[in-house]
C-alpha positions as CSV (number, residue, x, y, z in Angstrom):
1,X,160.0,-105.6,-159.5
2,X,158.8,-105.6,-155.9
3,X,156.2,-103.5,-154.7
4,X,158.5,-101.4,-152.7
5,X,160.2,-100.1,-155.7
6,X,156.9,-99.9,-158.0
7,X,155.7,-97.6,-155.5
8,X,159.2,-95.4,-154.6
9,X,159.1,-94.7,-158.2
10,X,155.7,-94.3,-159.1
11,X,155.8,-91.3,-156.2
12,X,159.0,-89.9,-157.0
13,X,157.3,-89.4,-160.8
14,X,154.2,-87.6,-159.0
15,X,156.3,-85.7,-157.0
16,X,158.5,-84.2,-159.8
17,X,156.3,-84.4,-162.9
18,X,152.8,-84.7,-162.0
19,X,152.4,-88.4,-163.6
20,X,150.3,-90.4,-162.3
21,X,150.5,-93.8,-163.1
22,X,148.3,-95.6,-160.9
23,X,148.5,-99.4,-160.1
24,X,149.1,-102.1,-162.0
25,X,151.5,-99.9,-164.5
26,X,154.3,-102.7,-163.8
27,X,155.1,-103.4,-167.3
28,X,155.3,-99.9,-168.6
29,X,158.0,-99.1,-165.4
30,X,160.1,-102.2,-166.9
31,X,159.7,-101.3,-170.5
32,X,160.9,-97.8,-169.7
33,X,163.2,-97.7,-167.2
34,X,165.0,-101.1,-167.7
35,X,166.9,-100.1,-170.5
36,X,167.6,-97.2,-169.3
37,X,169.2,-99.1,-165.9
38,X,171.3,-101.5,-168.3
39,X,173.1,-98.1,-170.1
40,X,174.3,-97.1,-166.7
41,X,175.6,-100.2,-166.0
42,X,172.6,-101.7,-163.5
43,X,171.0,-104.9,-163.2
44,X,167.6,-103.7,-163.1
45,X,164.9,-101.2,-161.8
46,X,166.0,-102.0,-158.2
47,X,169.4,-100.5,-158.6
48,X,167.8,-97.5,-160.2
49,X,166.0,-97.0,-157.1
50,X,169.0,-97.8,-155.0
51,X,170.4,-95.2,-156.7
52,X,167.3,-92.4,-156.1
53,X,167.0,-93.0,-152.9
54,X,171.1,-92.0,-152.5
55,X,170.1,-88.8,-154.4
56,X,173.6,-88.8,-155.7
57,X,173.5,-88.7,-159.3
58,X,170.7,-85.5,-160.2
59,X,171.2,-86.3,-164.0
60,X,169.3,-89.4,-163.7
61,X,166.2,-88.7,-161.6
62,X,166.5,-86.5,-164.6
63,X,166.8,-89.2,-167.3
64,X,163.9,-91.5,-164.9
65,X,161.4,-88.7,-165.3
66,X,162.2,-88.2,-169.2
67,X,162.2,-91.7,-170.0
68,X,158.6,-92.0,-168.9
69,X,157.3,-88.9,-170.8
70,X,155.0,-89.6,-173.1
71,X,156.3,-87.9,-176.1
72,X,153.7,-88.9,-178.8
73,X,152.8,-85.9,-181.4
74,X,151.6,-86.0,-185.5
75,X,151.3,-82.6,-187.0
76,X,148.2,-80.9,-187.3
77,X,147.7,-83.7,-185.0
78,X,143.8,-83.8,-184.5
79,X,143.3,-82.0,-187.4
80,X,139.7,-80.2,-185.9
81,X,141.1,-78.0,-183.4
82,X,143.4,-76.3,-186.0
83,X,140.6,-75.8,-188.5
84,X,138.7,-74.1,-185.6
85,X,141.6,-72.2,-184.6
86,X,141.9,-70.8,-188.1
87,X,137.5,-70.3,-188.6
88,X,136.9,-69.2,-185.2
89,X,139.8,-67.8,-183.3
90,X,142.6,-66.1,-184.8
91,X,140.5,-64.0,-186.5
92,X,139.3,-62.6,-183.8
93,X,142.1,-62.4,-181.6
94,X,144.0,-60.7,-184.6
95,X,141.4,-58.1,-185.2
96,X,142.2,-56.9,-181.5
97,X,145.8,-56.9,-181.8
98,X,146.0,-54.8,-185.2
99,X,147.1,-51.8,-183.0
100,X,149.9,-53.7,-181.6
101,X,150.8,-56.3,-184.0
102,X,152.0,-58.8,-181.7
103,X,151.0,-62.3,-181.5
104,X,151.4,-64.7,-178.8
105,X,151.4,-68.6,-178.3
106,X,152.4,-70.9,-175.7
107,X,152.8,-74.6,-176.0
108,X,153.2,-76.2,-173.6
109,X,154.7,-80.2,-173.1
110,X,155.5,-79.4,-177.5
111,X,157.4,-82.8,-177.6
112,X,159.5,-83.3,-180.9
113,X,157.8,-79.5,-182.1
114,X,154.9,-81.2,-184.6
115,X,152.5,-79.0,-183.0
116,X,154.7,-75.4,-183.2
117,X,155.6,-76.3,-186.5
118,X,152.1,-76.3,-187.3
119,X,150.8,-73.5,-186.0
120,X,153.4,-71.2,-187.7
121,X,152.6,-73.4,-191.0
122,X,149.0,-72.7,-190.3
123,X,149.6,-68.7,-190.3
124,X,151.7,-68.3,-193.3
125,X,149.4,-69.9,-195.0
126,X,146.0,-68.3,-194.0
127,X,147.2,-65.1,-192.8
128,X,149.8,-63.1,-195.2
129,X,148.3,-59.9,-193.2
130,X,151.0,-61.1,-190.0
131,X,153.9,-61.5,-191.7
132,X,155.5,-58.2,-190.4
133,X,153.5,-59.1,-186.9
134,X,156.4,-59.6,-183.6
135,X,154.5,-63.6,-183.8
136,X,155.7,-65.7,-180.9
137,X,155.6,-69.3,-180.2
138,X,157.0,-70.4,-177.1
139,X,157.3,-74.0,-177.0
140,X,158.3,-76.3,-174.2
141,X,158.8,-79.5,-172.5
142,X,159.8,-81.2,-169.9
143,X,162.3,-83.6,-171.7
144,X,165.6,-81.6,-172.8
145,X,166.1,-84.6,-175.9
146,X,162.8,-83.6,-176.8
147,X,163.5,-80.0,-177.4
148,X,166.9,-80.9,-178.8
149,X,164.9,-83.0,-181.6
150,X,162.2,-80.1,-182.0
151,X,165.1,-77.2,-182.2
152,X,166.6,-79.3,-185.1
153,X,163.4,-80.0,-186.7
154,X,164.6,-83.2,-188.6
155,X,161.6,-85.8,-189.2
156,X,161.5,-88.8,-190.8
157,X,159.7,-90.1,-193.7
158,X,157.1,-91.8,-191.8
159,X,156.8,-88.4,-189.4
160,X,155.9,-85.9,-192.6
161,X,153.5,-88.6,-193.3
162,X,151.2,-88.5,-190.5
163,X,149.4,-85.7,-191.2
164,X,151.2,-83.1,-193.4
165,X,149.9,-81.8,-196.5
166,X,152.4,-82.4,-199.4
167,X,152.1,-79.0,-200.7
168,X,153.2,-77.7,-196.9
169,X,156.3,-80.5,-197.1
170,X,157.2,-79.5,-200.3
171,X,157.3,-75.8,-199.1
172,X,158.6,-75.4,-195.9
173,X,160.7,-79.0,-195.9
174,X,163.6,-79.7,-197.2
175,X,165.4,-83.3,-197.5
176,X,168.1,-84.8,-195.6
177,X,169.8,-87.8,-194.8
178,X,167.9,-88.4,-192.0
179,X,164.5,-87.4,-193.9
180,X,163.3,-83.8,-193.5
181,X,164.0,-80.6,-192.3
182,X,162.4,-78.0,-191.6
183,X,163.4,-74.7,-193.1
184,X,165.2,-71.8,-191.0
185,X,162.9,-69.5,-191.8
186,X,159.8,-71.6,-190.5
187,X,161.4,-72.0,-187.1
188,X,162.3,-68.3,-186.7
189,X,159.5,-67.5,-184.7
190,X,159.5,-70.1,-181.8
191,X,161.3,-70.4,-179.0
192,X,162.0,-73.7,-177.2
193,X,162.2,-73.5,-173.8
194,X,162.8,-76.2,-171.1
195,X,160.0,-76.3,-168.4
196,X,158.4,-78.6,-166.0
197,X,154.3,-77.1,-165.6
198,X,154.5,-78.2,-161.7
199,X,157.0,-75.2,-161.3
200,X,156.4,-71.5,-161.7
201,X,155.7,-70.3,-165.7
202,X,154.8,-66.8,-164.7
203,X,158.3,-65.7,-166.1
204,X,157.1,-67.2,-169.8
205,X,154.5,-63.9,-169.5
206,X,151.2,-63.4,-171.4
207,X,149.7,-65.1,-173.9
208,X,146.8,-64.7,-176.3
209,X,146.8,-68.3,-176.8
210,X,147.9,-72.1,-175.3
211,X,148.1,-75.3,-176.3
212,X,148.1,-77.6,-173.5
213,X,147.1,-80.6,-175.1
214,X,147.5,-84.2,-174.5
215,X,149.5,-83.6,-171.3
216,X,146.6,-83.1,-168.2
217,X,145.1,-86.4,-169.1
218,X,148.0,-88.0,-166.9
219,X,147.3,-86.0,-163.8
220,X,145.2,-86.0,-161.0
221,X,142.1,-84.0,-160.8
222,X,143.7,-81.4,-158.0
223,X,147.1,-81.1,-160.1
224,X,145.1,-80.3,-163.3
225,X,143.4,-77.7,-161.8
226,X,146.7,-75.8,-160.1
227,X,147.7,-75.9,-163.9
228,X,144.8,-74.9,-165.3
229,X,144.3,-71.8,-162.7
230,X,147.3,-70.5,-163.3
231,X,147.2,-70.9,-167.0
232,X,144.6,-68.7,-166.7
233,X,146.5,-66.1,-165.1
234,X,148.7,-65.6,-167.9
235,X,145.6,-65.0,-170.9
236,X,144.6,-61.9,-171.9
237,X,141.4,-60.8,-171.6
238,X,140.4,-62.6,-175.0
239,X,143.1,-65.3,-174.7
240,X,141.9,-69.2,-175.5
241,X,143.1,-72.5,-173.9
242,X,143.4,-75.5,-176.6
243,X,143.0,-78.9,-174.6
244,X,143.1,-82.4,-176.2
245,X,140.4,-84.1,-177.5
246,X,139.8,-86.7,-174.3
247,X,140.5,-83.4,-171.9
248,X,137.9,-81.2,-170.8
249,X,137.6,-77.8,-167.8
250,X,134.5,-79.4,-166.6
251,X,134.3,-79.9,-162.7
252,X,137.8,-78.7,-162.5
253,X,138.3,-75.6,-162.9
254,X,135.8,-72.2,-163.0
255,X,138.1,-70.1,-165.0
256,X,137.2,-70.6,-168.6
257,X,134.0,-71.3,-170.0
258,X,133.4,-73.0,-173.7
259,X,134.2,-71.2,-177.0
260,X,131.6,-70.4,-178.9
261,X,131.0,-72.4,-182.5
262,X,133.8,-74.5,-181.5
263,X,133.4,-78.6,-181.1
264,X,136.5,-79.2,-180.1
265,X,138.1,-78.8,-176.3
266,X,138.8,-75.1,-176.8
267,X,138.3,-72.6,-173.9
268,X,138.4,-69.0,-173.2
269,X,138.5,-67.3,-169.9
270,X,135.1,-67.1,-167.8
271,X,134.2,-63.3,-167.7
272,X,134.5,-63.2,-163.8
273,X,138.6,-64.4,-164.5
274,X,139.4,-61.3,-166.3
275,X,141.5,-59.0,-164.6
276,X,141.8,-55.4,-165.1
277,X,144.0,-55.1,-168.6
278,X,145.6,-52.1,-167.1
279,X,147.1,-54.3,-164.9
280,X,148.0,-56.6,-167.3
């Protein structure tokens, strides 16, 4: 691969996903994207870029920027920030919306729908008081195979086993050929959505939580904080921003400060980034 084209695609992934892959990132480039030239009939990753730079065929810039998406998720992946959720958070945030009865949860980059799956597992379980709550999870990605996978909710043996309960795959699993799948009624709830966080989200509305986890950690310190600022614009007034475990606010962004009694990277918003709830 010549530097030329390392570089061509490396900013043509910046500029349309955010990731930034720095230097020296050769290997992953190959080990991504040169299978993905040999289905379409290429010799390699210069053709590919040939072929971007004609901006003739949309549908695989499309396939380039989902073949090097991370798509790595476990449920109750972490398993901390879900204990806190359940000690700290959503009994809080449920005692204020008992007038309204309405729950909602964004997550965002959801990959194969581990982490959606979870948190509806993690409410029936813990909170029987929501079951005739409007609860919404909106999930969504940036890779439409992703979503596919997640909307079907099949896993495979080796899937279930990274870190779900047996009790919860014995009650909201069944088997299949492929492995598992989840019940109807678990997936009820969530919505999968296709989305790209560079672009505008205001249209997903407000939300009294989001998971944006695992995702910022491959973006630049000026692109995390656009995200992150607007994020912010769509919490209520007690809403709370889950990051993962290596991500943090700190020195980027002023619009959330530190849950309280919480280890993990969990945030609400900063008193002077609540807006009038009228206007909300």
């Amino acid at each position: 691969m010549s530097p030329e084209d390392y570089n061509y695609i490396t900013n043509f992934l910046m500029e349309t996903t955010g990731l930034s892959l720095g230097e020296n990132k050769e290997y992953l480039l190959e080990a991504r994207l040169v299978p993905l030239a040999q289905v379409h009939g290429m010799n390699g990753i210069q053709d590919l870029v040939l072929s971007l730079k004609s901006k003739m065929d949309r549908s695989l810039e499309r396939e380039i920027m989902e073949a090097m998406t991370t798509n790595e998720s476990s449920f109750f992946r972490d398993r901390r920030p879900f204990d806190e959720l359940k000690a700290n958070i959503l009994p809080e945030i449920i005692n204020e919306r008992k007038m309204t009865r309405k729950l909602r949860i964004w997550c965002s980059a959801c990959s194969h729908g581990q982490e959606p799956y979870s948190i509806m597992m993690l409410l029936r379980e813990n909170y029987p008081e929501l079951n005739d709550w409007n609860i919404q999870i909106i999930s969504t990605d940036l890779c439409k195979k992703a979503l596919e996978r997640a909307r079907e909710g099949v896993y495979s043996q080796f899937e279930v086993q990274r870190g779900l309960p047996v009790h919860l795959l014995m009650k909201y699993f069944e088997q299949c050929e492929q492995g598992w799948k989840i019940k109807p009624e678990l997936g009820a709830g969530i919505q999968w959505k296709h989305l790209n966080l560079l672009e505008d989200f205001r249209h997903l509305g407000m939300f009294d939580i989001v998971f944006c986890r695992n995702v910022l950690i491959y973006f630049k310190p000026e692109l995390k904080k656009d995200i992150l600022n607007r994020i912010s614009s769509q919490l209520n007034s007690s809403g709370t921003l889950l990051l993962g475990a290596a991500e943090t606010v700190l020195g980027i962004s002023d619009k959330y400060t530190k849950q309280a009694g919480c280890q993990s990277a969990i945030y609400q918003l900063a008193s002077n980034s609540v807006a009038d709830p009228i206007a909300r």
